[in-house]
N, C-alpha and C positions, 0 to 999 in steps of 0.2 A: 483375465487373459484367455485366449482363445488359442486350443491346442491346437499344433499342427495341423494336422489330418482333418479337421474340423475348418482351419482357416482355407485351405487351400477350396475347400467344398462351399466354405461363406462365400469367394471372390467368384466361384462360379457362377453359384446365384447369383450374385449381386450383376455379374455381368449378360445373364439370360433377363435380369430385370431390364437393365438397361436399354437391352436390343427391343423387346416387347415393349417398350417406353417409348424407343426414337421409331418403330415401326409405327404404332400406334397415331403418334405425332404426324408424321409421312404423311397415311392415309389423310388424317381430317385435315391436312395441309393442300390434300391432293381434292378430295371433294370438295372442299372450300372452291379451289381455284375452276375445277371443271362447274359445279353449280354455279358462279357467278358467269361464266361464258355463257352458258345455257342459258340465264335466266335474262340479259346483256341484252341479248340479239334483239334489234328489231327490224322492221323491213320498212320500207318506204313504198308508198301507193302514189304512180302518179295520178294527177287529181289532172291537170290541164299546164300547156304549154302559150302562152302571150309572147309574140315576137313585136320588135318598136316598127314604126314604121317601117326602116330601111333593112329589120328583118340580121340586124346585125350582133343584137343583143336578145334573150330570151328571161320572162322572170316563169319560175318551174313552179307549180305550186304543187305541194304533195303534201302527204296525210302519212306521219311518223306513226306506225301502229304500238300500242304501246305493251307493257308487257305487267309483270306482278306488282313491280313497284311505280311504274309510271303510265298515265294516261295516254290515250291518243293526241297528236298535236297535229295540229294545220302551221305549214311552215313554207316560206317560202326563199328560193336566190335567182340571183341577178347570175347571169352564166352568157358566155359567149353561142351566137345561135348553134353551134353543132356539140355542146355539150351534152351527154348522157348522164341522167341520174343515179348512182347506187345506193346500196341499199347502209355505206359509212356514212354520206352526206349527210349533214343537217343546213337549216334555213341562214341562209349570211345575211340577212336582212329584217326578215321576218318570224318570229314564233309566237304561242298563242298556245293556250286548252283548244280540245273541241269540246266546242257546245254541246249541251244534250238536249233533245226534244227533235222537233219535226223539220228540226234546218236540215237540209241536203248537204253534205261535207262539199260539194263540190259549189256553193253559195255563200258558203263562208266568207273565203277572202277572196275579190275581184278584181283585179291589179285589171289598167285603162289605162297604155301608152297616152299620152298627152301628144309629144314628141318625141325625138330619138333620144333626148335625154332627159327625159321627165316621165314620171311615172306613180299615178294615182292607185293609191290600193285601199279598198271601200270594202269594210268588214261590220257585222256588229257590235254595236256597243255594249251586247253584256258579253264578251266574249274578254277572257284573260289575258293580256299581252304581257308576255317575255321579252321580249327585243322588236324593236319598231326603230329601226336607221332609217335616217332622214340622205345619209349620202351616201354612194358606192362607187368605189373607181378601181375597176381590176385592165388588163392588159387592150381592153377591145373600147373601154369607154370610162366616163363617168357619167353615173347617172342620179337626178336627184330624186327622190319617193317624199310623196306628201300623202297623208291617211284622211280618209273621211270616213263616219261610222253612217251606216242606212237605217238605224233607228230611231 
């Protein structure tokens, strides 16, 4: 049994334990969440802009730069011609590694209006595809994308 004078001095501790425990926690609750922002971010490079003929739909092609845990990507979407890229977007149609060696990021993937709504995207074939949509239909069109590789 724990006298008095003694307990009252236990629960003090016990309670300076506690705050130095849930502060403690706090912090690496709080770096945790700021390093994952930090490390998150990545920025979008546009690479080049393809309008269809009638110039009413646009496919964006850009280069995801990547960051500790992820590579750079070649990515592409299908957008209405007066859309602006940011740096949230990712590809609605297209994603892919970038290659490494002497290719030019900007050779990579060649997207070739056919028509207003056809649309050929000619990449190579050692290149890694994530997502390759064959159809797209947002507010301005629908368009179909057929792939050919130039190797």
């Amino acid at each position: 049994m724990i006298p008095q004078r003694n307990h009252s001095r236990y629960r003090c501790m016990q309670a300076n334990k506690m705050k130095y425990l849930r502060r403690t926690i706090g912090i690496l609750i709080l770096t945790l969440v700021v390093s994952c922002q930090i490390f998150n971010k990545s920025e979008n490079r546009l690479i080049k802009e393809y309008y269809n003929p009638k110039s009413s739909m646009k496919v964006i092609v850009f280069e995801k730069l990547g960051n500790a845990t992820m590579n750079n990507s070649i990515q592409a979407s299908i957008q209405g011609y007066d859309y602006e890229l940011t740096n949230e977007d990712v590809g609605n149609v297209f994603l892919a590694d970038k290659i490494e060696g002497k290719k030019s990021v900007d050779s990579i993937l060649i997207p070739n209006w056919i028509d207003n709504e056809t649309v050929e995207f000619i990449h190579p074939k050692s290149i890694r595809t994530f997502k390759t949509e064959n159809r797209f239909e947002n507010n301005v069109g629908k368009v179909r994308i057929e792939y050919k590789t130039n190797e």
